[in-house]
C-alpha positions as CSV (number, residue, x, y, z in Angstrom):
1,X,0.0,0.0,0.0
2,X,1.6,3.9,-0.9
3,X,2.1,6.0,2.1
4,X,-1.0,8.7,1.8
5,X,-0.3,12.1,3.0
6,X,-2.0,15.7,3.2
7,X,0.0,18.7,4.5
8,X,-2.7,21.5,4.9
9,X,-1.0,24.6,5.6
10,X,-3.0,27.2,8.0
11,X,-1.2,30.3,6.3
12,X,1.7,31.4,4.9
13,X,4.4,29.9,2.3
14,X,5.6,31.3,-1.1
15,X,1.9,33.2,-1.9
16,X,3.3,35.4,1.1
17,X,7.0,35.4,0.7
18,X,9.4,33.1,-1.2
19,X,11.8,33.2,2.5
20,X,13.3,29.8,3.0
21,X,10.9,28.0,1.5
22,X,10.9,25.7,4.7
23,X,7.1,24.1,4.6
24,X,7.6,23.4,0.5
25,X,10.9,21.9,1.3
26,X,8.9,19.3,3.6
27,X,6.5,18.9,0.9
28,X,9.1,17.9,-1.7
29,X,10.5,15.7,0.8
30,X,7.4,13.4,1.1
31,X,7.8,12.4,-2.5
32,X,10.8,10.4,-1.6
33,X,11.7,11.4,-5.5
34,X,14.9,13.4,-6.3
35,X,12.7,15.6,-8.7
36,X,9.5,15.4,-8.0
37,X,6.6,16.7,-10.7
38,X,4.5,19.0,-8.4
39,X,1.4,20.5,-10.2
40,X,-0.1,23.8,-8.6
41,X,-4.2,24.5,-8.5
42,X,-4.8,28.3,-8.3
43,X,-8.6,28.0,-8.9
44,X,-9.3,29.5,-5.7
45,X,-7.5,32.8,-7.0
46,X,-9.4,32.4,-10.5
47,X,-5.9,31.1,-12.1
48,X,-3.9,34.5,-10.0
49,X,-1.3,34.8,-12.7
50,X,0.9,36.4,-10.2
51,X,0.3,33.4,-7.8
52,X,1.1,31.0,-10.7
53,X,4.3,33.0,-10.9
54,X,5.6,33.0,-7.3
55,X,4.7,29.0,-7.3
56,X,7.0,28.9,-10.4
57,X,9.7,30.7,-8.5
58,X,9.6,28.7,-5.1
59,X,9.7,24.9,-6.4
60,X,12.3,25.5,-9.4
61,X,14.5,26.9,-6.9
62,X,13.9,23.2,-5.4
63,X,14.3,21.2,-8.7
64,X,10.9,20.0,-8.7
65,X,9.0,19.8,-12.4
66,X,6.8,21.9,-12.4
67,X,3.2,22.8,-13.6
68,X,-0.4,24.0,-13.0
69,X,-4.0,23.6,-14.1
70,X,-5.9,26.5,-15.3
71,X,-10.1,26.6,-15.6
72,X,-10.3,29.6,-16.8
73,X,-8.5,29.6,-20.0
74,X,-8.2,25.9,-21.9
75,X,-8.9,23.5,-19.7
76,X,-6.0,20.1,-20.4
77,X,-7.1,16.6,-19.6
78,X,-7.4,16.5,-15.7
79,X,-6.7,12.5,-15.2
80,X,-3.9,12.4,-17.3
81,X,-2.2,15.3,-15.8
82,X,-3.2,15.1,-12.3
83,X,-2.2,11.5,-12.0
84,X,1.2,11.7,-13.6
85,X,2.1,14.0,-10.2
86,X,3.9,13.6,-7.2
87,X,2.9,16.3,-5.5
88,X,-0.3,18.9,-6.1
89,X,-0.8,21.9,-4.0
90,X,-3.8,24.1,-4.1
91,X,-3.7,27.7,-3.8
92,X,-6.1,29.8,-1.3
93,X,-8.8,32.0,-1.8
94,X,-12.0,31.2,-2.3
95,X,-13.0,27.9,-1.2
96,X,-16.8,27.7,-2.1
97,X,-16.3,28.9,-6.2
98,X,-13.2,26.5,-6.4
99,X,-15.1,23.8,-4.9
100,X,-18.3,24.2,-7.5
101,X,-15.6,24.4,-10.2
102,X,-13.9,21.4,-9.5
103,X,-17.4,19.3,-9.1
104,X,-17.8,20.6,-12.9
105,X,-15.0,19.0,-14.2
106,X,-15.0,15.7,-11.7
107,X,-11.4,16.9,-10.5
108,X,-13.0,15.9,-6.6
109,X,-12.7,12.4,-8.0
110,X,-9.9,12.3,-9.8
111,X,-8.3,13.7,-6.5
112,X,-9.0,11.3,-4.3
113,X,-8.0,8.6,-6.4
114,X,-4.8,10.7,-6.6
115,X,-4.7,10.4,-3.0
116,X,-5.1,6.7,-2.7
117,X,-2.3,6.6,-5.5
118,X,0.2,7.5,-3.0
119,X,0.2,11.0,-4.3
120,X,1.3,14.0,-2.1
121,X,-1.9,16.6,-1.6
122,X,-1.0,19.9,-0.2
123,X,-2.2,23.5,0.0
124,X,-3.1,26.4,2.2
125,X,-6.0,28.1,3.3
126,X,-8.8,27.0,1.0
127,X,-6.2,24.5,-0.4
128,X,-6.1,22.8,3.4
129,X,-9.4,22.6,3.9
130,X,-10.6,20.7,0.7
131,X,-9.6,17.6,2.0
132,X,-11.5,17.9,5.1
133,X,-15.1,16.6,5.4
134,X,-15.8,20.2,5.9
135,X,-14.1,23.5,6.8
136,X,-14.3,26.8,7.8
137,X,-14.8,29.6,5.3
138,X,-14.2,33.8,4.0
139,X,-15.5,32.7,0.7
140,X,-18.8,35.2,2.0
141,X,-18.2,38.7,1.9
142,X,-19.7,39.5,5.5
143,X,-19.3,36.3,7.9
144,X,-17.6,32.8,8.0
145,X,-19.6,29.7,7.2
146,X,-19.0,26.1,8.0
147,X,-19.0,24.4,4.2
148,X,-18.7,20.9,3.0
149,X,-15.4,19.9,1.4
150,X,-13.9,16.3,-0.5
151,X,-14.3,14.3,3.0
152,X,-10.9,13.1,1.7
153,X,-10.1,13.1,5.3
154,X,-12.5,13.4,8.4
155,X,-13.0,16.1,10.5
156,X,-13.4,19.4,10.3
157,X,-10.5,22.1,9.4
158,X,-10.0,25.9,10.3
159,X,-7.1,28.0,8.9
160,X,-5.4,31.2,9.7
161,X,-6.3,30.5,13.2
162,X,-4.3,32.7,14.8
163,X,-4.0,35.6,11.5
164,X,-8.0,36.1,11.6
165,X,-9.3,38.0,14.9
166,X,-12.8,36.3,14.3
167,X,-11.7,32.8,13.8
168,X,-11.0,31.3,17.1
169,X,-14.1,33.2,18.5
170,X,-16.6,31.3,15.7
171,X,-15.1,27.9,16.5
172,X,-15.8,28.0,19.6
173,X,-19.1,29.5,19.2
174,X,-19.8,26.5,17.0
175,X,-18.6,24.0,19.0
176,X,-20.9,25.7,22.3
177,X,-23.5,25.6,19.8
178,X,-23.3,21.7,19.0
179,X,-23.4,22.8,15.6
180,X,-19.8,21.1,15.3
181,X,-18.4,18.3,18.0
182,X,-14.8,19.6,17.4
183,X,-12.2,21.4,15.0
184,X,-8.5,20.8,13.4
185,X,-7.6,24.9,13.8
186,X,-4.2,25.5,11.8
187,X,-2.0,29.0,12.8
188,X,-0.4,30.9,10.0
189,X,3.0,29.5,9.6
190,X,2.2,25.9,10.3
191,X,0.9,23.0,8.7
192,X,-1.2,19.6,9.9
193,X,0.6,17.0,8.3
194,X,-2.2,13.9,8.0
195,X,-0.5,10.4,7.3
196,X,-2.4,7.4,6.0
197,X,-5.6,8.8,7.3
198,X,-5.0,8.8,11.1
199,X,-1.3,10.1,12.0
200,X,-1.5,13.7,12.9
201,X,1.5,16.2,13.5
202,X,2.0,19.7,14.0
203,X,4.9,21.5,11.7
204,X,5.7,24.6,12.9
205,X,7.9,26.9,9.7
206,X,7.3,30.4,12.2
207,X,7.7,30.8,15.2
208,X,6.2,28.5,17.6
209,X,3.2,28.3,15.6
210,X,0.5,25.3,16.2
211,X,-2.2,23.3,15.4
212,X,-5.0,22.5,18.0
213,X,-7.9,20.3,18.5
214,X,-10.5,22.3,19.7
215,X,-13.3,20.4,21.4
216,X,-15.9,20.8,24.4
217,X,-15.8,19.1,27.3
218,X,-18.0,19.7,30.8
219,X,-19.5,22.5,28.5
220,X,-15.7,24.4,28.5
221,X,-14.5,24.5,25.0
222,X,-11.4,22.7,25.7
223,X,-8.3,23.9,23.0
224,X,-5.3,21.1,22.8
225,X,-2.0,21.5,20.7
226,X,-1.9,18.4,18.2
């Protein structure tokens, strides 16, 4: 059986700043390959040309092949490429319309059979919290909303935990609510790293950045570092 693994990133990485590169460089490592193909998904951005560019720009510097899908312009054959990778990494930005755009074109499947291939899925922001069964969401201009996502993995996802004033107050609104039972909340600068389905770790590229579990217990929302 491959080795499946998800590395949802709360915030942060070469869409910031190209820096040191240190949560792509983890990334590549999971390939086990000495030049990885890595294929970037900006749908969330609408295909940012600019974000295409910086992507471009981090994983040359770290001899990976690289590539990207586009759905707004020509749109190339989505099994053939996508399952010819090593690694893909989504993009952030707008979780909801990149969702609905994917579900178009089947990618949602042709992703999780990806997965199951042994290949590396990554991303940040809306790109961690596709996997999820569902996740927390900006996508609407005026409040957050809990949305369903591929259910790739279980559980419920949160970035930019720590980078958003109103995030950590909503989850655990939620969660006193019994609207959700509990909640993977990623900080800017840090990554969950999900292998084979159950095997959860915290990786910190900041500065003592985390990842918590964020439950309710004794009707306390209880908050505890992965």
């Amino acid at each position: 059986m491959p080795s499946k693994n998800i590395v949802a990133i709360g915030g942060g990485g070469f869409g910031r700043s190209l820096g040191s590169l240190e949560i792509e460089k983890y990334i590549v490592s999971l390939s086990n390959k000495k030049r990885p193909k890595i294929c970037f998904i900006p749908t969330a951005s609408g295909d940012s040309s600019l974000y295409k560019l910086n992507f471009y720009r981090a994983f040359s510097k770290l001899d990976c092949i690289t590539s990207h899908i586009d759905f707004f312009s020509r749109t190339e054959n989505l099994e053939e490429k996508v399952l010819t990778q090593d690694i893909i990494y989504v993009g952030g930005g707008n979780t909801k319309s990149m969702l609905a755009v994917w579900k178009e074109w089947n990618l949602h499947k042709i992703l999780r059979n990806a997965y199951e291939k042994g290949i590396v899925m990554s991303g940040v922001s809306a790109g961690a919290i596709c996997w999820f069964d569902k996740g927390i969401t900006d996508s609407y201009a005026k409040e957050l909303a809990i949305i369903d996502c591929l259910g790739i993995v279980e559980g419920i996802a949160c970035p930019h935990f720590d980078e958003e004033k109103e995030r950590e107050p909503f989850v655990n609104d939620v969660i006193q609510k019994d609207i959700i039972e509990s909640c993977l909340c990623i900080e800017g600068n840090c990554a969950l790293h999900i292998k084979n389905d159950s095997d959860y770790s915290s990786i910190d590229f900041g500065n003592g950045r985390n990842c918590f579990r964020v439950t309710r217990e004794n009707n306390i929302v209880k908050k505890e570092i992965l």
